[in-house]
Phi, psi and omega in degrees: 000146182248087175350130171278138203241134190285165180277171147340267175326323185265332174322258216322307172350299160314307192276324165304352192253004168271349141317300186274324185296308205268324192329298156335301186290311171295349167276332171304305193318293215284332188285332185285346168291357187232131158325157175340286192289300160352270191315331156306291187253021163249178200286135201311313197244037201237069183335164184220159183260156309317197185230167203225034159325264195332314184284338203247330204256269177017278205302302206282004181246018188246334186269151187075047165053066160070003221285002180272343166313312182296320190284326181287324171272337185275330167294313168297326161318282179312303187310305196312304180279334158330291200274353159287301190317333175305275172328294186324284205312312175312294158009282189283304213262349141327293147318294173308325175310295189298293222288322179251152161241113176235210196248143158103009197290305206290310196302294164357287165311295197282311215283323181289295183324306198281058133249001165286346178285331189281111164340142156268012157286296190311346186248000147338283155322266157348281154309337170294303174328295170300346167273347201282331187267004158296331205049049176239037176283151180071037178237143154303340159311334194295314192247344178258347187288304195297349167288352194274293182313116189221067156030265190300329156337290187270355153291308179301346183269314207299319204273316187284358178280328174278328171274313210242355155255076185314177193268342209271303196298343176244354159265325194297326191273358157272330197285322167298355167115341189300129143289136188325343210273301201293286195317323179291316226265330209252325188272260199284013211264313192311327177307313173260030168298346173273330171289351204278325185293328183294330207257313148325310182287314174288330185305284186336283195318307193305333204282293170332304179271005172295119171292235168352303191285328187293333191287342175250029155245323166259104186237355145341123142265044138298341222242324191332134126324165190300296205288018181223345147326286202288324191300293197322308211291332211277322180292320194256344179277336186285304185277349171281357174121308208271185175280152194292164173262032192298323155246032147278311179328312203284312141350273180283021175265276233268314183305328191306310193264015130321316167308299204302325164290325163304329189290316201274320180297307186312268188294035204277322188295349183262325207257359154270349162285323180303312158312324214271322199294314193275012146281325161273353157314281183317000000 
């Protein structure tokens, strides 16, 4: 057999978006080697002499008494539980789907599936309401309870739960005596691992980068996350008088994704195999 070989045309085609793709990331690298005045009068995608590494790692990890440590831990927090509770809740109402048939299931299904359409801007509002009368605003619940709920999630446990669990494997294992619990826990969760790491895996990310809701649900910066964390710092060095932090920011930018790239390189083989199932599925 012979490998299919790109053209010209698709070559170059590959390379500009690889291109277009990295550029970014590689002007962060080079900007965090510089100082202020540095990111101005040198050329943008070039290191500059001397370099302001060392001074730029200082500032973001000393100023306001060390608080990005805080901001860094507090992002693994808000993700980390988003994405077990996410995976938890999917899961289970996956199973139910796949698993019962009762009256209202399809209207049910499309009625939750249509609510991945509605913005999550729009629904900001409304939650800020509901944590206020709950009183967990300034909590950490304020940002991880609206996350347990994942649409899409549970559209994705629904499919890999329909592919890799039959329905015949869960009457033998009633008929044998299994409880509903034991037939989830034990019979299906191992069948569907690749979806729970994919739903996991999206959760983290969507958590991690969240924006908004944390900014009109929190406003402790003890409590702040990386990305509203960092927004403040951009806001209050600009407008206060001092010299801008822009490549500490940029820095401290470049640490943010750093989790996120270690999750997808660990779990890239779980959550591309998982996609692959539940596309064909689908």
């Amino acid at each position: 057999m012979t490998r299919d070989r790109f053209t010209p045309l698709q070559l170059l085609a590959l390379t500009l978006f690889a291109v277009y793709a990295l550029l970014p990331l590689w002007w962060v690298i080079v900007t965090m080697f510089k100082d202020n005045g540095q990111l101005f009068s040198t050329f943008g995608l070039w290191f500059a002499s001397p370099s302001h590494l060392a001074e730029n790692v200082q500032t973001l990890l000393t100023r306001q008494d060390g608080i990005f440590r805080r901001w860094l831990l507090n992002s693994f927090v808000y993700a980390g539980a988003t994405a077990l509770g996410s995976v938890l809740v999917s899961a289970l109402a996956g199973y139910a789907f796949s698993a019962y048939d009762f009256r209202g299931k399809n209207a049910l299904f499309a009625l939750i599936l249509a609510t991945i359409m509605v913005p999550g801007t729009a629904l900001v509002l409304p939650l800020f309401l509901m944590m206020q009368k709950l009183g967990l605003l300034n909590t950490y619940w304020a940002v991880i309870l609206p996350g347990l709920v994942n649409p899409f999630g549970l559209y994705l446990m629904r499919l890999f739960w329909d592919a890799g669990f039959p329905r015949e494997l869960t009457e033998a294992a009633r008929i044998d005596g299994a409880g509903e619990w034991t037939i989830f826990q034990r019979l299906g969760l191992p069948l569907v691992q690749g979806g729970l790491v994919t739903v996991g895996l999206f959760s983290f990310v969507g958590a991690w980068n969240n924006f908004f809701l944390p900014l009109v649900a929190v406003s402790n910066d003890e409590l702040f996350p990386l990305t509203l964390g960092l927004s403040v710092w951009n806001q209050t060095s600009s407008s206060s008088g001092q010299e801008p932090l822009y490549t500490v920011i940029v820095l401290g930018a470049l640490v943010s994704i750093l989790p996120l790239v270690a999750a997808f390189l660990t779990l890239g083989r779980y959550w591309q195999g998982g996609l692959a199932s539940g596309a064909v599925k689908g």
